[in-house]
C-alpha positions in Angstrom: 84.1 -99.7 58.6 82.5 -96.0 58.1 84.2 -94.5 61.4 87.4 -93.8 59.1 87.2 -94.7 55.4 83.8 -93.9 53.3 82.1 -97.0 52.1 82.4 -96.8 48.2 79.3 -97.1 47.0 78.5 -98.2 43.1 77.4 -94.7 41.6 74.7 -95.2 38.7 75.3 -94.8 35.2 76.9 -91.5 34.0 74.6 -89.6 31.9 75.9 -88.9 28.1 78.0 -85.8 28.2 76.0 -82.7 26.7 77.5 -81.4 23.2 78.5 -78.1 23.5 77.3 -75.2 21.2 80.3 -74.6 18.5 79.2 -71.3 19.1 79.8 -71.3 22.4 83.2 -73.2 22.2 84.4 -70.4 19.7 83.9 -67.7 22.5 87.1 -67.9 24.5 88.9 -67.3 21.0 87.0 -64.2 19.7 87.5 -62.9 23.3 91.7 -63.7 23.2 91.6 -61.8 19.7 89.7 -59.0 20.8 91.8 -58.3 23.6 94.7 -58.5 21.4 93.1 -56.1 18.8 93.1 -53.6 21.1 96.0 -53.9 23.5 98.5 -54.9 20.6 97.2 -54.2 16.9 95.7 -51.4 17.4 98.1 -49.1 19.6 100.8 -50.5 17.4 99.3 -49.5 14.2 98.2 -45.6 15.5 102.6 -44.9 16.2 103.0 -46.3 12.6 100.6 -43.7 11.6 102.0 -41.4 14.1 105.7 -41.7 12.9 104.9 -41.7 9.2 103.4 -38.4 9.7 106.0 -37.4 11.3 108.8 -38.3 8.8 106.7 -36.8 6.3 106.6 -33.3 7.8 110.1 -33.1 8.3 112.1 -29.6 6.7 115.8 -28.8 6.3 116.6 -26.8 9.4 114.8 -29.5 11.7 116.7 -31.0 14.8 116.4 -35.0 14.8 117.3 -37.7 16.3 118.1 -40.9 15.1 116.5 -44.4 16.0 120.3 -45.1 16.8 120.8 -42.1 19.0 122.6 -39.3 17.1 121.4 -35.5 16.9 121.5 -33.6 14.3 120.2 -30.9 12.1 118.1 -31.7 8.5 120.7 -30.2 5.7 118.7 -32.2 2.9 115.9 -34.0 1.5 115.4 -36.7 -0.5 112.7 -39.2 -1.3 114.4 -41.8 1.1 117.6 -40.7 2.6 118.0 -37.3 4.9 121.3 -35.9 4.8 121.8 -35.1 8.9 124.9 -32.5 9.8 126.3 -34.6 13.1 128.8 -32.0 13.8 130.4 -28.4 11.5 130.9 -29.9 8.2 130.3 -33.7 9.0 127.5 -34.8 7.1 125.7 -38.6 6.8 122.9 -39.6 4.8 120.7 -41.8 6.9 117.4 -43.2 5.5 113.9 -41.2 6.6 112.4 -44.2 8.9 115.3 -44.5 11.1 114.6 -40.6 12.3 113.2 -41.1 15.6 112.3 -37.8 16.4 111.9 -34.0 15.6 113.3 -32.0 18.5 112.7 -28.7 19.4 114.4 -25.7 17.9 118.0 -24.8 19.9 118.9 -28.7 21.1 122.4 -28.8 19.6 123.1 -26.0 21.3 121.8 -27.1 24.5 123.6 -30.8 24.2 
């Protein structure tokens, strides 16, 4: 009958399954958080530093824009809030973490 079909055969007893180092079994999961640390935390963490520097060394007279999109020029400072001109004599306060960046000198203009 072993032309087509194997015989099954009685296999002897199955040895006791080896425990596994906790060490060992802790690997794959340092090795996930390492990989997170520095493809996720860490970039994410230098642009926080990045853009809080940034807000920071904003003046009146700098060209911004908005995390929303709008351009404008820095017409006042306060602790918080930025007063933004938006267009000749239009004025909005907008908070200093939604500035999304300092542009170079003559954008208006060139808008």
């Amino acid at each position: 009958m072993g032309l087509l079909i194997q015989d099954a055969w009685a296999q002897g007893a199955a040895a006791p399954a080896a425990q596994a180092d906790p060490l060992i079994s802790m690997l794959p999961l340092a090795l996930i958080f390492v990989v997170f640390y520095f493809f996720l935390i860490r970039p994410q963490s230098k642009r926080q530093k990045e853009h809080k520097e940034m807000v920071a060394r904003i003046t009146v007279g700098d060209e911004v824009v908005t995390a929303g999109g709008v351009l404008g020029k820095v017409t006042g400072l306060g602790e918080q809030f930025v007063e933004v001109e938006v267009a000749a004599d239009v004025r909005v306060k907008i908070q200093r973490h939604t500035i999304g960046a300092v542009m170079p000198k003559g954008t208006i203009k060139s808008a």
